[in-house]
DRENDO-1510 file (C-alpha; in Angstrom, 1 decimal, always signed):
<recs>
REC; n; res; u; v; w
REC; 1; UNK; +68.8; +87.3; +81.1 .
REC; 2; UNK; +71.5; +89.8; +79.5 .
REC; 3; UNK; +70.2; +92.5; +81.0 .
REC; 4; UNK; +70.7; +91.2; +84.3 .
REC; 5; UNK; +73.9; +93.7; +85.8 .
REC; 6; UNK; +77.6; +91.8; +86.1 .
REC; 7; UNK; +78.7; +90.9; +89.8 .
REC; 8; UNK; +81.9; +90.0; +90.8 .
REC; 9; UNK; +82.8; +87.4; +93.8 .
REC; 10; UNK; +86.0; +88.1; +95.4 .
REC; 11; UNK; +87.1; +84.8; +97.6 .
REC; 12; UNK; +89.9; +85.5; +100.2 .
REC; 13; UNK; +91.0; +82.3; +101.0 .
REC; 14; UNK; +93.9; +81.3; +103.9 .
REC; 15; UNK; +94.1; +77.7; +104.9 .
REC; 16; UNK; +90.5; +76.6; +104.5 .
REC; 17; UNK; +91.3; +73.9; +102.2 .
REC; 18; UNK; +88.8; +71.7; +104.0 .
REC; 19; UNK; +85.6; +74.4; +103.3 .
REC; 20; UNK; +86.9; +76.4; +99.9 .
REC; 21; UNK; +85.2; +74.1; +97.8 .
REC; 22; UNK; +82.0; +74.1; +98.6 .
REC; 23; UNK; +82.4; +77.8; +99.1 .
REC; 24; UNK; +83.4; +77.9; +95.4 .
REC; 25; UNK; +80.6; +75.4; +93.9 .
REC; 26; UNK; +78.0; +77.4; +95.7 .
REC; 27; UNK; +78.8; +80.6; +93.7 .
REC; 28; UNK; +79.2; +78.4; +90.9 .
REC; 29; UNK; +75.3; +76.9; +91.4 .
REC; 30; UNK; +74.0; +80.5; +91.3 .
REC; 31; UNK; +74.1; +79.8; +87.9 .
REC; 32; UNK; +74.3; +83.5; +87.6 .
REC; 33; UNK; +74.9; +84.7; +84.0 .
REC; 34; UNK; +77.0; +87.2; +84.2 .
REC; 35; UNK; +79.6; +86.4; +86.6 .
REC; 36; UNK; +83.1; +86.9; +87.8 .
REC; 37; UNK; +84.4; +84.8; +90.9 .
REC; 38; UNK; +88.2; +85.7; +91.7 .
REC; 39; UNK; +89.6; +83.5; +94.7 .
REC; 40; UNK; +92.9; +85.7; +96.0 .
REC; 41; UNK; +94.6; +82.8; +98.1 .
REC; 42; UNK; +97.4; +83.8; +100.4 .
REC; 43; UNK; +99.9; +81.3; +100.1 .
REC; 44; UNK; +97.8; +78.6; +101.7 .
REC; 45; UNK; +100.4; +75.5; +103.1 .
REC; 46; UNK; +97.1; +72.8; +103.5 .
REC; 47; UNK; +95.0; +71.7; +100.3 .
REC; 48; UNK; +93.5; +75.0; +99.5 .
REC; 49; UNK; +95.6; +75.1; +95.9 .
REC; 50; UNK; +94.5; +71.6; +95.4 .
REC; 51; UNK; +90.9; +72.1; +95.8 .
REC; 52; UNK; +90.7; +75.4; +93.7 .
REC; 53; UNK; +92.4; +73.8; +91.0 .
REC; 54; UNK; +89.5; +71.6; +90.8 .
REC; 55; UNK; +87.9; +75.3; +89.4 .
REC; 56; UNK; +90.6; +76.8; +87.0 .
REC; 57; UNK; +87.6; +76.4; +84.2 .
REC; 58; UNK; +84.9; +77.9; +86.4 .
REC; 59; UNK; +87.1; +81.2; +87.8 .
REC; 60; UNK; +88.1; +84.0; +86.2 .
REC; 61; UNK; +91.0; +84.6; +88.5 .
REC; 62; UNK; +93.0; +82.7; +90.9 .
REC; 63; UNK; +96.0; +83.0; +92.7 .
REC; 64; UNK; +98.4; +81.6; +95.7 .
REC; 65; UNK; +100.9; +83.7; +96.9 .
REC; 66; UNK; +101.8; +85.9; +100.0 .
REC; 67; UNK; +99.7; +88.8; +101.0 .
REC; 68; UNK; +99.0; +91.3; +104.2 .
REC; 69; UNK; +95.7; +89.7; +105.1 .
REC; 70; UNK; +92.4; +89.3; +104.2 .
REC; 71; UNK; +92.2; +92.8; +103.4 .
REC; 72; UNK; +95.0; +92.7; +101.4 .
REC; 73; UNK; +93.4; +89.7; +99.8 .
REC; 74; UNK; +89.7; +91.1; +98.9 .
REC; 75; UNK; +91.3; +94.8; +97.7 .
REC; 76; UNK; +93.2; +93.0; +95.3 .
REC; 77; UNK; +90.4; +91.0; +94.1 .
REC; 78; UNK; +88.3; +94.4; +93.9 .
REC; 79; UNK; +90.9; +96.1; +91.8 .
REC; 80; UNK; +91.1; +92.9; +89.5 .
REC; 81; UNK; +87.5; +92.6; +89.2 .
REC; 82; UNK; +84.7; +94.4; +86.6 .
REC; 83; UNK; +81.3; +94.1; +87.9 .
REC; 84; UNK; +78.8; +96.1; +88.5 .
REC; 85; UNK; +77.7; +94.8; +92.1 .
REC; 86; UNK; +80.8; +93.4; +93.8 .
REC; 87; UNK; +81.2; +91.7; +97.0 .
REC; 88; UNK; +83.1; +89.0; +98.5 .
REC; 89; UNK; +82.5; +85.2; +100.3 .
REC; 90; UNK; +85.3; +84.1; +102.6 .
REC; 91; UNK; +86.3; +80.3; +101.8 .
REC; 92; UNK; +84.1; +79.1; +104.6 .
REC; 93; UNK; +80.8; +80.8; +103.7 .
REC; 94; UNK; +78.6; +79.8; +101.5 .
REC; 95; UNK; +75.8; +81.3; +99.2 .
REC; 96; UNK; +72.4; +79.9; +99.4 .
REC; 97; UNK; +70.6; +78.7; +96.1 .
REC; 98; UNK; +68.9; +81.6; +94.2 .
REC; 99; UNK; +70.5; +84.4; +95.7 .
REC; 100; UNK; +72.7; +86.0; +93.2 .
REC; 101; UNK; +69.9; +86.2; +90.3 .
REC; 102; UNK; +67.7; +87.9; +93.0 .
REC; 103; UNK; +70.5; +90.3; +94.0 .
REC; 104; UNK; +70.9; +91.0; +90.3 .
REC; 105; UNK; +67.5; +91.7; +90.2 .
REC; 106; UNK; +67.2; +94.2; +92.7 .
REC; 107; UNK; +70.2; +95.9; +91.9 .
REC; 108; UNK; +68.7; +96.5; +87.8 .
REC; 109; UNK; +68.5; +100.3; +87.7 .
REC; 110; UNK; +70.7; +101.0; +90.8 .
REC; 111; UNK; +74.2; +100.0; +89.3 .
REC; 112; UNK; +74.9; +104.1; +88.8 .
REC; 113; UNK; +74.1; +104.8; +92.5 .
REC; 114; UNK; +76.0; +104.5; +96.0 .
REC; 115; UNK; +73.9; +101.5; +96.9 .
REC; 116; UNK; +73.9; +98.3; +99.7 .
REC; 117; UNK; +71.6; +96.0; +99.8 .
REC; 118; UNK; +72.0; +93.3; +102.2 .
REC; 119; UNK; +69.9; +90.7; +104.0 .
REC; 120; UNK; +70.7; +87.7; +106.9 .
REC; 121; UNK; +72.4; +85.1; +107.2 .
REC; 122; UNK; +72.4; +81.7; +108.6 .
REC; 123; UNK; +74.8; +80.2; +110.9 .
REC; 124; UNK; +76.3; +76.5; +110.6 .
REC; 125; UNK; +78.0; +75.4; +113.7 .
REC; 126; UNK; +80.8; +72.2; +113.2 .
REC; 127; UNK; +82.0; +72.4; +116.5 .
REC; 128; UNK; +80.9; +73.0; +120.0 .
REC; 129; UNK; +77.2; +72.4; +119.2 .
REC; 130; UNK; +76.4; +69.3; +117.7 .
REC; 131; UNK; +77.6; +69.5; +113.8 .
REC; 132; UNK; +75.1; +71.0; +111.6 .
REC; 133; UNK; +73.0; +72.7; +114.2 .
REC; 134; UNK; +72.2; +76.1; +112.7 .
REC; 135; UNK; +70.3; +79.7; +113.8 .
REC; 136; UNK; +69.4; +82.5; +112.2 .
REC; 137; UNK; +71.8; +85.9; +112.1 .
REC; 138; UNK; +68.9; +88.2; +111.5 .
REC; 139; UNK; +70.2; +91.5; +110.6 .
REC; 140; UNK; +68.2; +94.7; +111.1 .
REC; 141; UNK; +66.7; +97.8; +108.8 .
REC; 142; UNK; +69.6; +100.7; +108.3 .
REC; 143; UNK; +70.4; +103.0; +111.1 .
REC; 144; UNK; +73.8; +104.7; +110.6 .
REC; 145; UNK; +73.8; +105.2; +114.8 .
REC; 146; UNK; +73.0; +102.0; +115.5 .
REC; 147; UNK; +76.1; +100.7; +113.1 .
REC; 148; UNK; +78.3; +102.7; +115.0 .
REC; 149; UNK; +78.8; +100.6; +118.2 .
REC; 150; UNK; +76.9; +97.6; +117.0 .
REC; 151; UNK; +77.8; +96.0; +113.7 .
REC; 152; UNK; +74.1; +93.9; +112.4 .
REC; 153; UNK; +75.1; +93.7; +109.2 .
REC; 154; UNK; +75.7; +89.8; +107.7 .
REC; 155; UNK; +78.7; +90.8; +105.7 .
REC; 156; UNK; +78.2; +87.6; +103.4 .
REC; 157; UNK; +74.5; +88.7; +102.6 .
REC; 158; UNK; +76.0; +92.3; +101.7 .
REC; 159; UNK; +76.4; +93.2; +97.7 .
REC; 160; UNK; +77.0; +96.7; +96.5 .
REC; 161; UNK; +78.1; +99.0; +93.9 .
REC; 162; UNK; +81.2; +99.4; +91.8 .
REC; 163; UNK; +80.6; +103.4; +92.0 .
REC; 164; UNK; +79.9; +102.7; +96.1 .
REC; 165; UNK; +83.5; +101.0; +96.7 .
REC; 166; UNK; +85.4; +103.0; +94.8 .
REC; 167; UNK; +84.3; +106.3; +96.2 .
REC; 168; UNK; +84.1; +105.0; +99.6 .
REC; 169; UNK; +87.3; +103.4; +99.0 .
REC; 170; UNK; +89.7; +100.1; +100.0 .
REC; 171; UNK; +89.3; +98.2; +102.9 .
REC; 172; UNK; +91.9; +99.6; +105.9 .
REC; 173; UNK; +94.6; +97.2; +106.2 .
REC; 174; UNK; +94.8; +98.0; +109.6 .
REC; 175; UNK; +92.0; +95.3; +110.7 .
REC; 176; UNK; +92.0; +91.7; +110.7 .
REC; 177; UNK; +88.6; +91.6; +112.2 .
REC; 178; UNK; +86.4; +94.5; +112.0 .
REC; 179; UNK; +87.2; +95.2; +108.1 .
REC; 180; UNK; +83.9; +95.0; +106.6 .
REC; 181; UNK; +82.1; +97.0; +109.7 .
REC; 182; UNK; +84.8; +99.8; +109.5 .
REC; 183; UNK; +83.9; +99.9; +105.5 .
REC; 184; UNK; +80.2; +99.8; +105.7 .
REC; 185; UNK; +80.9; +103.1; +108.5 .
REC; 186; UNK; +82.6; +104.7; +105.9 .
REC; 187; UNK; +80.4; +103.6; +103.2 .
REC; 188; UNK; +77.2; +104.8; +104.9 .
REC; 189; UNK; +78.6; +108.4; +104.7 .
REC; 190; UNK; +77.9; +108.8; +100.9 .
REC; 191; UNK; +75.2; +105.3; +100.3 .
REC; 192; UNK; +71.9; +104.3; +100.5 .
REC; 193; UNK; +71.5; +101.2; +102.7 .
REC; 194; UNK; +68.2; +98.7; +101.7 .
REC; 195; UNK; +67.3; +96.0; +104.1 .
REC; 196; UNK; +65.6; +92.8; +102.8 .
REC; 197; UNK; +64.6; +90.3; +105.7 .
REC; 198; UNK; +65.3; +87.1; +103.5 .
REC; 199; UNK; +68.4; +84.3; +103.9 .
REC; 200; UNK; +71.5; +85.0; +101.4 .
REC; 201; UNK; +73.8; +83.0; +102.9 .
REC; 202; UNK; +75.5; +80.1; +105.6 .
REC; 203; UNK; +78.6; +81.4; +107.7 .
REC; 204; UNK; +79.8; +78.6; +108.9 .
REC; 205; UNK; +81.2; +78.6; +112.6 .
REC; 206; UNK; +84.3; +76.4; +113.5 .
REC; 207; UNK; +87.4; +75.6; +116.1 .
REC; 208; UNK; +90.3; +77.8; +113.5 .
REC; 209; UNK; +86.8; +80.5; +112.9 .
REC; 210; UNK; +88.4; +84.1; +112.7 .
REC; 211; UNK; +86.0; +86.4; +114.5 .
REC; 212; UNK; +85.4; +84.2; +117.2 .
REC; 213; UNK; +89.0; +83.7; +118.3 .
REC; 214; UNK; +90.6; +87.0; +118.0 .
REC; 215; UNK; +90.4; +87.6; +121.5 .
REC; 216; UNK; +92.4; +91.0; +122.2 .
REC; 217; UNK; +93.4; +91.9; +119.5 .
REC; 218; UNK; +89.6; +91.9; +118.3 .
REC; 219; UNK; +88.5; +93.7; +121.4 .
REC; 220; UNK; +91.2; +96.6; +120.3 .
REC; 221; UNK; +89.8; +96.7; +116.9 .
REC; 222; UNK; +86.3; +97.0; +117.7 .
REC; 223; UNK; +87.2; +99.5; +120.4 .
REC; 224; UNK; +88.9; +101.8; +117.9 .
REC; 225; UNK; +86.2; +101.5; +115.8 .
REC; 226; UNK; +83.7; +102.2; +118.5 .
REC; 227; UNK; +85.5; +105.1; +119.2 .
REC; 228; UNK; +86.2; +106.8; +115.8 .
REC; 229; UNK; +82.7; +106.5; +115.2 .
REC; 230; UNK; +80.2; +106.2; +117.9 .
REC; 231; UNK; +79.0; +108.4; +120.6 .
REC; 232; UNK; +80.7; +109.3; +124.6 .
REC; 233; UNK; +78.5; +107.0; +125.8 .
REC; 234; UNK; +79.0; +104.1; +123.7 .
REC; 235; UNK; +83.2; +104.5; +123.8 .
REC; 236; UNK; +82.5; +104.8; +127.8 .
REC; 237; UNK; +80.7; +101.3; +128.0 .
REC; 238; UNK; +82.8; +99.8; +125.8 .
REC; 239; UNK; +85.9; +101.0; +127.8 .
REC; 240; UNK; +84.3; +99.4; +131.2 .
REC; 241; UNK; +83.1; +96.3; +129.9 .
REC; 242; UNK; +86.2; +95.9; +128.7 .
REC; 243; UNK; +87.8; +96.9; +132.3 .
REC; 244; UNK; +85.4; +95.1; +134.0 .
REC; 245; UNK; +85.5; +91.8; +132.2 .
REC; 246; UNK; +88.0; +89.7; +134.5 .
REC; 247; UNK; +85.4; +90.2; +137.3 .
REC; 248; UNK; +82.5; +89.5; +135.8 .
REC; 249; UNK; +83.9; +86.6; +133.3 .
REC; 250; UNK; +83.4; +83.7; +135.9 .
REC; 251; UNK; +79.7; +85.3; +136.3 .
REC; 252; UNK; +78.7; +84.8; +132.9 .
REC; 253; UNK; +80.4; +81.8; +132.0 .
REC; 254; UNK; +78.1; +79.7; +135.3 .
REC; 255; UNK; +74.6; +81.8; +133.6 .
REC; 256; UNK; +75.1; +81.2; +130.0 .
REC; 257; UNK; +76.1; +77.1; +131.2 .
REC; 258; UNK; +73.2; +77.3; +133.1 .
REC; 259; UNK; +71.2; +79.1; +130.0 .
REC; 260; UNK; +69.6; +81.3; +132.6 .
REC; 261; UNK; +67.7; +84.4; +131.2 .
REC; 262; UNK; +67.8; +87.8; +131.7 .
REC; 263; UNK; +71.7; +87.6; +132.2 .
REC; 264; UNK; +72.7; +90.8; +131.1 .
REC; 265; UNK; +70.8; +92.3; +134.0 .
REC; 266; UNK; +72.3; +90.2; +136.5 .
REC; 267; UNK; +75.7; +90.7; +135.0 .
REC; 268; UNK; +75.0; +94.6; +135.7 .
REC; 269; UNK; +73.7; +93.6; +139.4 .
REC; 270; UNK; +76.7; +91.6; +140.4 .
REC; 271; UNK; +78.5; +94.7; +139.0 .
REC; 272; UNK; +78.0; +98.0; +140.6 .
REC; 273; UNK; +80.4; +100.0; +138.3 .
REC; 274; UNK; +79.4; +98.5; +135.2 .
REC; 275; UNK; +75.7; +99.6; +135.9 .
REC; 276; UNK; +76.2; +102.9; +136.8 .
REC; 277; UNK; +76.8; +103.3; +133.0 .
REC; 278; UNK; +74.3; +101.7; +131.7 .
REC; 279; UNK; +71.7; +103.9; +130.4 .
REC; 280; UNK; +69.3; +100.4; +128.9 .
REC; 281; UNK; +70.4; +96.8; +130.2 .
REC; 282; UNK; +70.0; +95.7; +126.9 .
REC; 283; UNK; +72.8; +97.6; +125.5 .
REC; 284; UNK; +75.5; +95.1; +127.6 .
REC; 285; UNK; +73.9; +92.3; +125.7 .
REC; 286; UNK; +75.7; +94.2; +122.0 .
REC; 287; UNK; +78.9; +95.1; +123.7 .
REC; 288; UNK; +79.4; +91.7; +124.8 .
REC; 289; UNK; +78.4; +90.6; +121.0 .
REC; 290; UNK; +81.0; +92.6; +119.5 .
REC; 291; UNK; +84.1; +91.5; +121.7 .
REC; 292; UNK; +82.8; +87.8; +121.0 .
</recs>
């Protein structure tokens, strides 16, 4: 298994002291053999510290300390790491068994290209549902258009190449939420993109969960990327749904309670402004994915 190409797992890790650890043992039961995992740790004030030093044997770098953010966090794990394929696992994800040894396999041969290969995901609610019920984040084949105003792409079922990051370079410090969909935009520019329709990983949905309680600051960052990257017509929904959204908020709180279907075309009825820019009703359905 020598032959297999190196990968690196960058951790950023904040708080999650609760979650880090089985985030680090499931990297650890890849049993991958040629393997860096670097947890970058920003100054954590719960148990985080405790829980990776459980680890010091099994990582090949770890640290606690102050940083600007989770981007911050994974560049510096990048620039510390050596692997061939590198990606990274946020201390609340987890990596299903077998995954890594198949990503190494694919990857034999393509560790001198611009190259993503990526795959889904599956979600693991603790809260609001009842604990442990789970669905299925299916991601869909590349289409750079598509990516910019609607982000499929299961960032922890995404592994690519040393040569792809640093010529696409660094993450953008400016985002807290959108940083992996603003870097895959960029990325797409110079990579080649492979789809494979097969689980890689859990992302685990809870009360403190970042992306889902960003709320406007969130909605400014995937605005700005919406609009340094998608078309008029895309910036223009996204702009009125985002106008629009105090009057049609009660609206879709009563249908989704009521789990009626078809809600994004009654959203557009009740409306009128809203569907006068509509060119499909099925495109409200991803703008009101992406602002969560």
């Amino acid at each position: 298994m020598t032959d297999y190409p190196s990968i690196s797992v960058v951790i950023p890790s904040y708080n999650q002291g609760q979650f880090i650890g089985e985030t680090i043992q499931s990297v650890i039961d890849q049993q991958y053999p040629n393997l860096e995992i670097l947890v970058l740790d920003g100054g954590s004030t719960d148990n985080t510290v405790e829980v990776i030093e459980q680890y010091i044997d099994r990582l090949t770098y770890w640290h606690s300390k102050k940083d600007k953010g989770q981007a911050d966090a994974i560049n510096q794990g990048m620039r510390l790491s050596s692997g061939e394929i590198v990606c990274w696992l946020n201390s609340d994800d987890m990596y299903l068994p077998g995954t890594l040894l198949e990503i190494g396999q694919r990857f034999r041969g393509l560790t001198d290209q611009n190259y993503v290969i990526y795959g889904d995901t599956q979600f693991l609610y603790e809260e609001r549902r009842p604990r442990g019920a789970r669905k299925v984040q299916y991601a869909a084949p590349y289409d750079p258009l598509m990516l910019a105003y609607y982000d499929y792409i299961a960032q922890p079922s995404a592994f690519w190449t040393r040569k792809l990051w640093e010529e696409t370079g660094e993450l953008d410090l400016r985002y807290h939420y959108v940083l992996d969909w603003e870097w895959f935009l960029r990325a797409g520019k110079i990579a080649q993109f492979e789809y494979v329709p097969k689980l890689y990983s859990i992302y685990r949905i809870h009360t403190s969960h970042k992306s889902s309680s960003g709320g406007i600051r969130r909605k400014q960052e995937v605005l700005d990327v919406v609009k340094t990257y998608a078309s008029e017509y895309w910036i223009d929904l996204y702009q009125e749904v985002d106008r629009c959204y105090p009057t049609f908020k009660p609206w879709l709180k009563r249908l989704r309670k009521l789990g009626i279907p078809h809600q994004e075309w009654l959203l557009s009825q009740f409306v009128p402004a809203l569907r006068s820019k509509l060119q499909h009703v099925q495109d409200l359905s991803k703008v009101l994915a992406m602002y969560a």
